[in-house]
C-alpha positions, 0 to 999 in steps of 0.5 A: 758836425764831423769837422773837429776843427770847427768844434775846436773854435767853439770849445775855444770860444766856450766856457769849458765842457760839461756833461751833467746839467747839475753842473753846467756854467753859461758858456758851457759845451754840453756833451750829452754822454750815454751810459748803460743807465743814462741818456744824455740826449734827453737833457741837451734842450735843458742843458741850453735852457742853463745856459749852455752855448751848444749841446752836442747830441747824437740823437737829435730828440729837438729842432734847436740852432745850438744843437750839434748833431754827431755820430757818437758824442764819446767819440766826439769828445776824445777827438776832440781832445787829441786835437786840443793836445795837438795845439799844445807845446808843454810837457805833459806827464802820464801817471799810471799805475796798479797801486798809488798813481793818484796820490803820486799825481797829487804829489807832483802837482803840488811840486810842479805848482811850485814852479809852473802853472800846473794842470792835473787830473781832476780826483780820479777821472782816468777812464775814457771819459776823464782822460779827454775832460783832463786834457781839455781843462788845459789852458793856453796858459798852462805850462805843465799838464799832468794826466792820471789814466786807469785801466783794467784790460788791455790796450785802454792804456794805449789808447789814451796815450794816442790821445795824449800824446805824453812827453813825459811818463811814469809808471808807480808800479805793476801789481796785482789790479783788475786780473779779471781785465787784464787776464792775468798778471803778466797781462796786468804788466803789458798793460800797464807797460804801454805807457812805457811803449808811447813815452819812448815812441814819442821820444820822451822821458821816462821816470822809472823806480831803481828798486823795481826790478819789474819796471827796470826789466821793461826800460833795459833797452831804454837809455832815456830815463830818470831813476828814483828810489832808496838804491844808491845808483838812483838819480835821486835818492832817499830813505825813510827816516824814523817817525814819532808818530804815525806820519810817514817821514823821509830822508833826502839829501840833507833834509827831513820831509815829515809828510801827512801820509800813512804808510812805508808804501807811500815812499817811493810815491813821495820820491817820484815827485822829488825826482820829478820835481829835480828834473823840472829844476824846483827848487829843493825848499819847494819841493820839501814844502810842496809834498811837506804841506800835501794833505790826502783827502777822500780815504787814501792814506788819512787818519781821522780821530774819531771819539778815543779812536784812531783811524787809518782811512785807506778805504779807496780802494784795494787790490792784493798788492796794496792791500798786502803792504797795507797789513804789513805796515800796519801789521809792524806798527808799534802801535797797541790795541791794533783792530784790522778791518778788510774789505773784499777786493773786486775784479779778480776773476778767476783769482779771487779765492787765491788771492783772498786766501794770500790775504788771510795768511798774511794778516795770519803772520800778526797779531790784532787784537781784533780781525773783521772781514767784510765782503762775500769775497771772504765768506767761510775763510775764517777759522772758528774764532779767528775773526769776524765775518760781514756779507757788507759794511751796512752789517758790519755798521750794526756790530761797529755801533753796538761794539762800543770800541774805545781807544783802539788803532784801527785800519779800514782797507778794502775795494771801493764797492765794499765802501769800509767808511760806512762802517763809521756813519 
């Protein structure tokens, strides 16, 4: 079928997509997705015997009636997307962003959800599978959509920003992510800076941080944009407040929004969605209970009492900025017995050793009582004495469980890949 019109009536009529037969509902479209492990060819017939409407396939292994027949189910299901995002007449926010896009997505759900029937990103599904899979999961009742996209080289961001088309646009910053794609910072920078390039082209509005001057450069010759920040110039502003506890709390206007997030570096992902909340005119209360009320989830910004420990989970992931404002915070907490455990960072090429050595000297600038590094990315970097060394967090696991550690204040930040949190299994 290369009409995708017609395809678009079917999805209509259907109960959403799928593309894993573990999760198929009876109406379902079924595209079956290849990977460089998987074939989902092989699973359309089963997909149909769950109850799945059509299977779309671009090898038709069966004869079956409710199979589809393409030339590229992929393909297939991004076309698909951009003429659903073609029917639509609603506001539509594009996230990215080297550090913090998703707990700013969450953020702005919670404050737009207020207010609007809302559609976000599930989790993380910013790749060019789960930018198309977000845009389809809007509804013909949906008033705002928010999409979160990820990159990690050149023109991804672009690409999806044809998909999607955003009216609206925010970037949480440009830091050091995936240099091995990207080529570089600078090429970090053009990369993420085609979100910036598709809002304007569509004549939307950007939301822009007044104290990144980075992101201020790329909007000079921009008049149409919102600013947010700590800067007294900013459309919005507001400032951290002091916190009796480890939970980040701001400042704005005349209120005082205790948060359940971890870490100063949350801020200006906390003032992105007041910004935009005040643009899309919720009402103050709202948003002070909406982002009030948000709580993380998935080792991003949590902290877990375990035994007569404390834990920081920002085992997520990691790149030199986050991970470096990560030390610092935790490195100036006023909190005792502080161990630090960091995880290697992935994808950084040819800048690994550089940026992992940056690293090192930061967390030289405090004082733990307990320094672990874990990853081949840190082997022999240590100092005798300095610190532990682990090759994976399965060996780190073996020293966390004979350690015996009590009442300590401990950070676990590093890679996705390193996975810190089976440390604590």
């Amino acid at each position: 079928m290369n009409n995708i019109a017609a395809l678009h009536q079917l999805f209509k009529a259907s109960t959403g997509i799928c593309t894993d037969t573990r999760s198929i509902l009876a109406g379902n479209l079924f595209f079956a997705l290849k990977g460089d492990n998987f074939n989902g060819n092989l699973y359309a017939e089963k997909a149909l015997e769950l109850g799945a409407a059509y299977s779309i396939v671009d090898e038709k292994i069966i004869e079956n009636e409710n199979l589809i027949l393409v030339e590229d189910v992929l393909t297939t299901l991004q076309k698909l997307a951009a003429f659903h995002r073609d029917q639509l007449d609603i506001p539509i926010i594009a996230i990215t962003g080297s550090n913090g896009k998703t707990t700013t997505k969450e953020l702005i759900f919670q404050v737009l959800s207020k207010k609007f029937k809302t559609v976000a990103t599930i989790g993380n599904l910013n790749n060019h599978i789960g930018v198309p899979l977000s845009l389809l999961s809007i509804k013909d009742d949906t008033e705002i959509a928010i999409i979160e996209m990820g990159a990690n080289h050149q023109g991804e961001i672009a690409s999806y920003c044809e998909w999607t088309r955003p009216t609206h646009g925010l970037i949480s910053n440009i830091g050091l992510a995936h240099l091995e794609g990207f080529g570089g910072p600078e090429g970090v920078k053009k990369g993420k800076s085609e979100l910036y390039a598709a809002v304007i082209k569509n004549e939307g509005k950007l939301f822009v941080n007044q104290d990144d001057q980075v992101l201020l450069e790329l909007v000079a010759n921009f008049k149409n944009f919102f600013t947010y920040g700590a800067s007294s110039n900013a459309d919005v502003k507001g400032s951290i407040a002091p916190s009796s506890d480890n939970f980040l709390t701001i400042e704005w206007k005349h209120h005082q929004i205790k948060s359940q997030l971890v870490g100063d570096y949350n801020f200006m992902n906390m003032m992105s969605a007041i910004a935009i909340g005040v643009f899309f005119d919720v009402s103050e209360i709202d948003i002070v209970t909406a982002i009030s009320n948000y709580q993380p989830d998935n080792n991003r910004s949590q902290i877990k009492g375990i035994d007569s420990n404390t834990f920081i989970m920002d085992a997520y992931n990691a790149n030199p900025s986050s991970l470096t404002l990560a030390i610092q915070n935790f490195g100036n907490s006023t909190e005792q017995n502080k161990i630090l455990i960091i995880g290697g960072m992935r994808e950084m090429g040819d800048y690994s050793h550089e940026v992992h050595q940056d690293i090192l000297n930061v967390i030289r600038q405090f004082k733990f009582d307990q320094i672990v590094l874990v990853g081949k990315e840190f082997e022999s970097m240590l100092h005798e004495n300095e610190g532990l060394y682990f090759l994976d967090s399965r060996s780190a696991r073996e020293w966390w469980r004979q350690a015996g550690i009590k009442n300590h204040y401990i950070l676990l930040k590093g890679s996705r890949g390193i996975a810190l949190e089976k440390i604590l299994e």
